[in-house]
N, C-alpha and C positions, 0 to 999 in steps of 0.2 A: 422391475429394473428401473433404476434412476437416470433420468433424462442427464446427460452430460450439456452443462453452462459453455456454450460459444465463448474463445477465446477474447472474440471482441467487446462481449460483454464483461468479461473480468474486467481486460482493459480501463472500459469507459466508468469501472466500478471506482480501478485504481485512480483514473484522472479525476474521476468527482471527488474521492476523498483530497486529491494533489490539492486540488483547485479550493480546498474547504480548507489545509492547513495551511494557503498562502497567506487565506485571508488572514486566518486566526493570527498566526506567525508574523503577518505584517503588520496588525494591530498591536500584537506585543513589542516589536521593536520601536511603536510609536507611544507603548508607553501607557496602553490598557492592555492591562492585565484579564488576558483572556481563559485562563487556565483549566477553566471546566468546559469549555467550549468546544475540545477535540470530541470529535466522534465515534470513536475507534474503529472506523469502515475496515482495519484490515483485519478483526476477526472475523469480520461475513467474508470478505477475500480468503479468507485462511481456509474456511470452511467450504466454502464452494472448491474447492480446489482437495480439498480431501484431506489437508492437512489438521492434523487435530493436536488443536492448541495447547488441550491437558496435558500430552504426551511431554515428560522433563526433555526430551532427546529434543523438542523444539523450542524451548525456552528462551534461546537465541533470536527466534525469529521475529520475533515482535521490535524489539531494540533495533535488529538490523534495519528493519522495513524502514522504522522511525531513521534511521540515518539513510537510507536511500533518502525518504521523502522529504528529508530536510535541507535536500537542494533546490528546493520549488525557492527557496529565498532566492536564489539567484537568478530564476525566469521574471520576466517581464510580466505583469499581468495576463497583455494581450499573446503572449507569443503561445499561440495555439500547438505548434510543433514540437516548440520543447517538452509540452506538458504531454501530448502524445508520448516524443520519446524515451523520457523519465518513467511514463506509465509501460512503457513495451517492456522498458530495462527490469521493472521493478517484477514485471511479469515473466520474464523468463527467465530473473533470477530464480523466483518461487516455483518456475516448473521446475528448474535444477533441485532444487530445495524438496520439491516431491519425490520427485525420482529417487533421489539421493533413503529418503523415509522412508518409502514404499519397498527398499529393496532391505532394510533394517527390520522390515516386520516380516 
């Protein structure tokens, strides 16, 4: 049986990806072109979480993520709690987004 990932470590999965496309994302608006530079951290989030990214029925969910996490442009570097919050939102979208699959298979 496969050990279940603590929510809070999703979390701090999703924040370290937030905090990696600020940077990227704020270097592009300054004009270096960073474009190979994303990580794609939410396949591993996709995956811990059960959701499997082959499946067409989630095809959506990659895009979406990308526009949740494309409001880190508007956090402040330092604002620790947005990036929290952003990462709670993006998290329990994804558990809706499970639940939602899980009851399709």
């Amino acid at each position: 049986m496969q050990k279940k990932t603590p929510k809070k470590v999703i979390i701090q999965l999703i924040k370290d990806d937030l905090r990696h496309q600020h940077s990227v994302l704020g270097l592009n608006m300054l004009g270096f072109s960073n474009d190979n530079s994303m990580l794609d951290i939410c396949r591993s989030v996709f995956s811990i979480m059960e959701l499997n990214i082959n499946d067409r029925r989630l095809d959506h969910l990659t895009n979406e993520y990308c526009d949740c996490a494309y409001h880190v442009t508007e956090i402040h570097f330092n604002d620790a709690e947005s990036f929290e919050r952003l990462a709670t939102e993006i998290y329990n979208w994804l558990t809706l987004e499970r639940k939602k699959y899980l009851k399709t298979l």
